[in-house]
N, C-alpha and C positions, 0 to 999 in steps of 0.2 A: 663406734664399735672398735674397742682391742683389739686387736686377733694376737694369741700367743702360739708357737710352736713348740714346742720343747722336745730338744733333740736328745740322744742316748745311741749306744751302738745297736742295739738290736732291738730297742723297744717293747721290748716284754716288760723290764726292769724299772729302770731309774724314770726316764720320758712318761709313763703312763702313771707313774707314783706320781713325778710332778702333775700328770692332767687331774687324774680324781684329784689331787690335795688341791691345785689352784681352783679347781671348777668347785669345790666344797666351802673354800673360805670365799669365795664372792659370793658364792649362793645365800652364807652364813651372812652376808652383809648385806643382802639383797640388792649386791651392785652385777648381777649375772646376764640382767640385760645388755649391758654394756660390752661384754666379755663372748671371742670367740676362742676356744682354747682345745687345741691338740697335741698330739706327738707324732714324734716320726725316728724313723733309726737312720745313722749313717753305714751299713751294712744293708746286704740282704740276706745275713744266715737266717732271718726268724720272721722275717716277711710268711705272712696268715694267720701266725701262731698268737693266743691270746696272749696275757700276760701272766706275767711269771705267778706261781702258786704262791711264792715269797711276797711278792710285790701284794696280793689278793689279801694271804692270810693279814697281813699286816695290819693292811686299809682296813678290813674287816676286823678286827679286833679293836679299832678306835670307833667302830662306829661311821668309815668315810666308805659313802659309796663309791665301789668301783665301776669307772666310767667303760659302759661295754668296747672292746675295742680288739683288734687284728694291727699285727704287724705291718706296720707301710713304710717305705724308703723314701726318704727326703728326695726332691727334685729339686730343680734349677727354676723351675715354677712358684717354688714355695716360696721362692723370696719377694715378689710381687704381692704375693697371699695374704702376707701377713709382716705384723708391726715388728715384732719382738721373734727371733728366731735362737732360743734358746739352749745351749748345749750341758752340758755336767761336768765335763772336763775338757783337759784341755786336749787330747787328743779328739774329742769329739768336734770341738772348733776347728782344729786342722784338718778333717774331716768334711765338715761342711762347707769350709772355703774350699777344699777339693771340687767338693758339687755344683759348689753356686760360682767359681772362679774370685767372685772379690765380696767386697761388703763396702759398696761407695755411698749407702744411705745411712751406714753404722746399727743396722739392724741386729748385730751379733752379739749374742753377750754367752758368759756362762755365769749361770745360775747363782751361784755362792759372790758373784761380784756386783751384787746388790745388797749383801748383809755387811756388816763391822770386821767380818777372818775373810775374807776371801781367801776362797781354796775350793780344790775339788771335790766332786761328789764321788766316793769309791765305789766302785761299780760293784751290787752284791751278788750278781752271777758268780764273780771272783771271792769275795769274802764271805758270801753266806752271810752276810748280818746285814739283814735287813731293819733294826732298829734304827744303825746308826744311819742308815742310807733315809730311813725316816725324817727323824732328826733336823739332816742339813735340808733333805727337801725342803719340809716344811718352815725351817729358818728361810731358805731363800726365797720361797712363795709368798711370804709375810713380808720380807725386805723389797721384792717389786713391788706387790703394791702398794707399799707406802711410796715407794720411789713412784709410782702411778700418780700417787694421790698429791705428794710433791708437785708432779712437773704438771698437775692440773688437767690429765688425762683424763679424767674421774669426775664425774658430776652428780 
């Protein structure tokens, strides 16, 4: 079993876009058995709050179900939890190491540094464009797991 987290500052937004989009294309590959996959925020302004209307209409207009879900805050637990503790930017990983103190098993990554640009994902709380926040999601969703399927994670 994977277990992925995917982190974001308040988790309405970018984290729950990454969950529906990853939890959608394993399902599409009927590799979902394999796969535990959440999010979490490095905040707690938005702790209970579902996710953003933005984040919904989105996924909803492709067709991607959106994975029912409440705002939750990353803990110092999560890192034992799980394989892959994933952030959007790069203040989110400064963020996280905040939480969890270090990362000695290399569990950290952010999102976009498993595709060909590595870069951040623009938070659309701030920009309003939730296409483009689409976009690298789903580039980055697609570039783990090939990198999954690479390092033989994947059966």
């Amino acid at each position: 079993m994977i277990k992925i987290l995917f982190v974001c500052h308040g988790n309405i937004c970018r984290s729950t876009m990454a969950e529906s989009v990853m939890t959608y294309i394993v399902k599409q590959q009927k590799l979902d058995s394999q796969f535990q996959i959440n999010s979490a925020a490095t905040s707690r302004e938005e702790i209970g709050n579902p996710p953003h209307y933005g984040t919904v209409g989105k996924l909803r207009s492709l067709g991607i179900p959106v994975i029912p879900h409440r705002a939750v805050q990353m803990t110092k637990d999560d890192y034992n939890k799980y394989d892959y503790l994933i952030g959007m930017d790069q203040m989110n990983i400064r963020n996280m190491m905040r939480i969890l103190g270090n990362d000695d098993k290399n569990k950290i990554f952010k999102l976009l540094d498993f595709g060909e640009h590595p870069r951040d994902i623009a938070d659309p709380w701030y920009t309003g464009n939730f296409d483009i926040t689409y976009d690298d999601i789903l580039e980055g969703c697609e570039a783990l797991l090939e990198y999954l399927k690479k390092e033989n994670r994947i059966h």
